[in-house]
KEKE-3310 file (N, C-alpha, C; in steps of 0.2 Angstrom, whole numbers, plus 5000, padded with zeros to 4 digits):
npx = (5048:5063:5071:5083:5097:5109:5124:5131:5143:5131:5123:5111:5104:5090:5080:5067:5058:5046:5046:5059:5071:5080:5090:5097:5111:5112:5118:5118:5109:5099:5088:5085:5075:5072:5058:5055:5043:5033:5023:5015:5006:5015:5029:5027:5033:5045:5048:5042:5049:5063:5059:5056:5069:5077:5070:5074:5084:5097:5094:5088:5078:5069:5065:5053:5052:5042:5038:5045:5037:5025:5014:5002:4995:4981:4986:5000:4996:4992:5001:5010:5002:5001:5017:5019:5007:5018:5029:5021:5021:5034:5042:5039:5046:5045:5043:5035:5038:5029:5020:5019:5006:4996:5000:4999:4987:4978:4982:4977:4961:4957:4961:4972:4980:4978:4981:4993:5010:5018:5033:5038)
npy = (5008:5006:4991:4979:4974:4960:4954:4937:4922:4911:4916:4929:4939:4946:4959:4964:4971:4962:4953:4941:4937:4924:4921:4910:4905:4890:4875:4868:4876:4879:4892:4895:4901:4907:4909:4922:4921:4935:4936:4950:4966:4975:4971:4965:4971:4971:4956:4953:4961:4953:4941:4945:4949:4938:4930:4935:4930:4917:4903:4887:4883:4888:4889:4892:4892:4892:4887:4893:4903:4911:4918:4923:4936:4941:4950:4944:4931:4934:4940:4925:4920:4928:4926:4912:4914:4922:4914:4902:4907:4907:4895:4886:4885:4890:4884:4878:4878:4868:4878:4877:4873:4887:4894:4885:4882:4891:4894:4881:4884:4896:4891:4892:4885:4874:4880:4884:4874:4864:4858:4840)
npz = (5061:5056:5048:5054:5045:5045:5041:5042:5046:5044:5034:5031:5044:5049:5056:5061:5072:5080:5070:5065:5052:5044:5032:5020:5009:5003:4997:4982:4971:4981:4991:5010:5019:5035:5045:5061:5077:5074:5062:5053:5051:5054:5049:5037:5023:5025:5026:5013:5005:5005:5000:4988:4985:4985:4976:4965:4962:4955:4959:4959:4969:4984:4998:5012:5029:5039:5054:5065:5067:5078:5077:5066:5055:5044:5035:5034:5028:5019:5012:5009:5001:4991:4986:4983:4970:4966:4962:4955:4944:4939:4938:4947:4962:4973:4990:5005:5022:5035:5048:5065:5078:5083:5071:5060:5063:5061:5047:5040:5046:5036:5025:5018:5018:5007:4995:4996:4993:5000:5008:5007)
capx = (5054:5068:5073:5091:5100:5115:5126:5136:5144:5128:5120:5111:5100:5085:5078:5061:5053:5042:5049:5066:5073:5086:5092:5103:5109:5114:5121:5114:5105:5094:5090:5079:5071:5067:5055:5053:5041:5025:5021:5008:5007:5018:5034:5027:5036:5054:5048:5041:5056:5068:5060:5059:5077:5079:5065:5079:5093:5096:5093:5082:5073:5067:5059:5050:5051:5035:5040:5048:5031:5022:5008:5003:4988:4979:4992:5004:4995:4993:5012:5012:4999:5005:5023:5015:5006:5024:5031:5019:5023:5042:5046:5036:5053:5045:5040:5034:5038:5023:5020:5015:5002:4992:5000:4996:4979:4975:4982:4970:4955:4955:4962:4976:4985:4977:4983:5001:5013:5023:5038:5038)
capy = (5005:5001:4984:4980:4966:4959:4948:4935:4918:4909:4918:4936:4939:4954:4961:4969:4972:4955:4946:4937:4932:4921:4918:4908:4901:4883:4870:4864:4881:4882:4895:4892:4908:4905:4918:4920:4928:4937:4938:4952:4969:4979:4967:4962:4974:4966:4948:4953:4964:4947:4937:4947:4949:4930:4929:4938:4924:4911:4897:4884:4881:4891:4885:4896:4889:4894:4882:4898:4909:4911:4921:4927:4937:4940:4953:4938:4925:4937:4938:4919:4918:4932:4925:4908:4915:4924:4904:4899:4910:4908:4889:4884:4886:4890:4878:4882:4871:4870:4882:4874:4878:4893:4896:4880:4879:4898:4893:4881:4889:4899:4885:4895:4877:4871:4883:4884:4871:4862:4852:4834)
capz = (5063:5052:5049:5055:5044:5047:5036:5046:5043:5044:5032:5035:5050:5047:5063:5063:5079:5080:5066:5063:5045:5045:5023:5018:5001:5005:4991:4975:4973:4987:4997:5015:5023:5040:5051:5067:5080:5072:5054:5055:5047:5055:5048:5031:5020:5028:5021:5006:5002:5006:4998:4981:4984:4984:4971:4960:4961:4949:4962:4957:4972:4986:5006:5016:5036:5044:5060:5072:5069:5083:5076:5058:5053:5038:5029:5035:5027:5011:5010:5007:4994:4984:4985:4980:4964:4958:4959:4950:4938:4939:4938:4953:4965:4980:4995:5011:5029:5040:5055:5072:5084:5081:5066:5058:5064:5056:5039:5040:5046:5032:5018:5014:5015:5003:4990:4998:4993:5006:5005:5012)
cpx = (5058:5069:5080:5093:5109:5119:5132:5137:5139:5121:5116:5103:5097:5082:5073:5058:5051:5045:5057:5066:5077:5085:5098:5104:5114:5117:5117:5108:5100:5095:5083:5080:5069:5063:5053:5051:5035:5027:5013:5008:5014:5026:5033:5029:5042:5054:5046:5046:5063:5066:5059:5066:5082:5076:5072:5084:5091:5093:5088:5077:5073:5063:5060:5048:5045:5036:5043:5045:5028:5015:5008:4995:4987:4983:4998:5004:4995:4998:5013:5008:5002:5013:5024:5014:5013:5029:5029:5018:5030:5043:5042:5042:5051:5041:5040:5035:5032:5024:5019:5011:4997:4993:4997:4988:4975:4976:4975:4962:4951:4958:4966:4982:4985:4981:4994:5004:5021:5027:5037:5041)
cpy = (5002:4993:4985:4971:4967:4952:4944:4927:4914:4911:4924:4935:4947:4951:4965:4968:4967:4950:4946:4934:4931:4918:4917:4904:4894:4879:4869:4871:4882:4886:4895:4899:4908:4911:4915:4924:4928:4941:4942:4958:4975:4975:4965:4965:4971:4961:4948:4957:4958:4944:4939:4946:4942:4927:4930:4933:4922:4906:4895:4883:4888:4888:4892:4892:4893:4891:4888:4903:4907:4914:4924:4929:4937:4943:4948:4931:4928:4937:4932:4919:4922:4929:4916:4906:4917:4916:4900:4901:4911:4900:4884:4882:4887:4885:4880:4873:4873:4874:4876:4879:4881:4894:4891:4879:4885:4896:4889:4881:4891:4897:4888:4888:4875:4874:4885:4876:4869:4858:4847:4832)
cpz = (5057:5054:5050:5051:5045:5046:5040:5043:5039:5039:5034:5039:5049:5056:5062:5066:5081:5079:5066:5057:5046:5036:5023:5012:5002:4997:4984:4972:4975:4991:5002:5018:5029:5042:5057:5072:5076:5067:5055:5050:5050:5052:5040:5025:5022:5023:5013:5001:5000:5002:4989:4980:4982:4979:4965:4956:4956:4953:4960:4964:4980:4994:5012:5022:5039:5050:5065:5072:5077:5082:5069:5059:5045:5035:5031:5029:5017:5008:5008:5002:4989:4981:4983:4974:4960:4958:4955:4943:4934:4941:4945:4962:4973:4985:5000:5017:5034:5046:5059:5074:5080:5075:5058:5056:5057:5048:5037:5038:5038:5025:5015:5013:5011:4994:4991:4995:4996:5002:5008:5017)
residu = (UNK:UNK:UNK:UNK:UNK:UNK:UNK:UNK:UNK:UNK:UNK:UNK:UNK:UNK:UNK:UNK:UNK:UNK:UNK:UNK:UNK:UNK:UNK:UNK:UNK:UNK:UNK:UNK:UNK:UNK:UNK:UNK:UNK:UNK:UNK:UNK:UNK:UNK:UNK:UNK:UNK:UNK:UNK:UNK:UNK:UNK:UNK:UNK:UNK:UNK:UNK:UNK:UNK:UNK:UNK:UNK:UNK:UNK:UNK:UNK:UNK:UNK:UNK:UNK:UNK:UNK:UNK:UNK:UNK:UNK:UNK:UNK:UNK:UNK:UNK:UNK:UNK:UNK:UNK:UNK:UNK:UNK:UNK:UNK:UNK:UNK:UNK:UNK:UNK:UNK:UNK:UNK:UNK:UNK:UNK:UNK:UNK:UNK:UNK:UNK:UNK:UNK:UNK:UNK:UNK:UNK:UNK:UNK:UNK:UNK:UNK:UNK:UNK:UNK:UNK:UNK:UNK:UNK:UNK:UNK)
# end
């Protein structure tokens, strides 16, 4: 299934099956990514696509909202470490906002938190 995006005031709204991207490039050069719904495999080509595309900008800083997942697997959880490593090779710009629930719990588990870098 194609993903359907769709650029509106509030900045552009991607639509793949499960998942929700919501990117916007907000003031001072930041732009916040939210998603929403399930980060799994059938969706992670969208986000990994978006946020190369966002990767690209000039903007100094970067935040990825984990907060309106409902569920991520492990190609989910891959998508954030690899997108992680290319920040840390590019200025360190990107930050992540915690999941809830299940999604929290999982990163966890499996101490991908530990390697992630959250914002306060």
């Amino acid at each position: 299934m194609a993903a359907e995006r769709h650029r509106i005031k509030s900045g552009t709204w991607i639509d793949d099956g499960p998942l929700t991207i919501r990117a916007e490039r907000g003031p001072k050069e930041l732009y916040v990514v939210e998603v929403y719904g399930e980060l799994d495999l059938s969706c992670i080509e969208t986000l990994e696509a978006e946020l190369r595309r966002i990767e690209a900008t000039d903007v100094d800083q970067i935040i990825l909202d984990l907060s309106g997942l409902d569920f991520i697997d492990s190609t989910g959880i891959r998508i954030l470490l690899e997108a992680e490593a290319r920040s840390r090779q590019d200025s360190s710009r990107l930050s992540f906002l915690r999941g809830q629930g299940s999604v929290e719990r999982v990163l966890e588990l499996v101490q991908a938190d530990s390697f992630l870098t959250f914002a306060n």
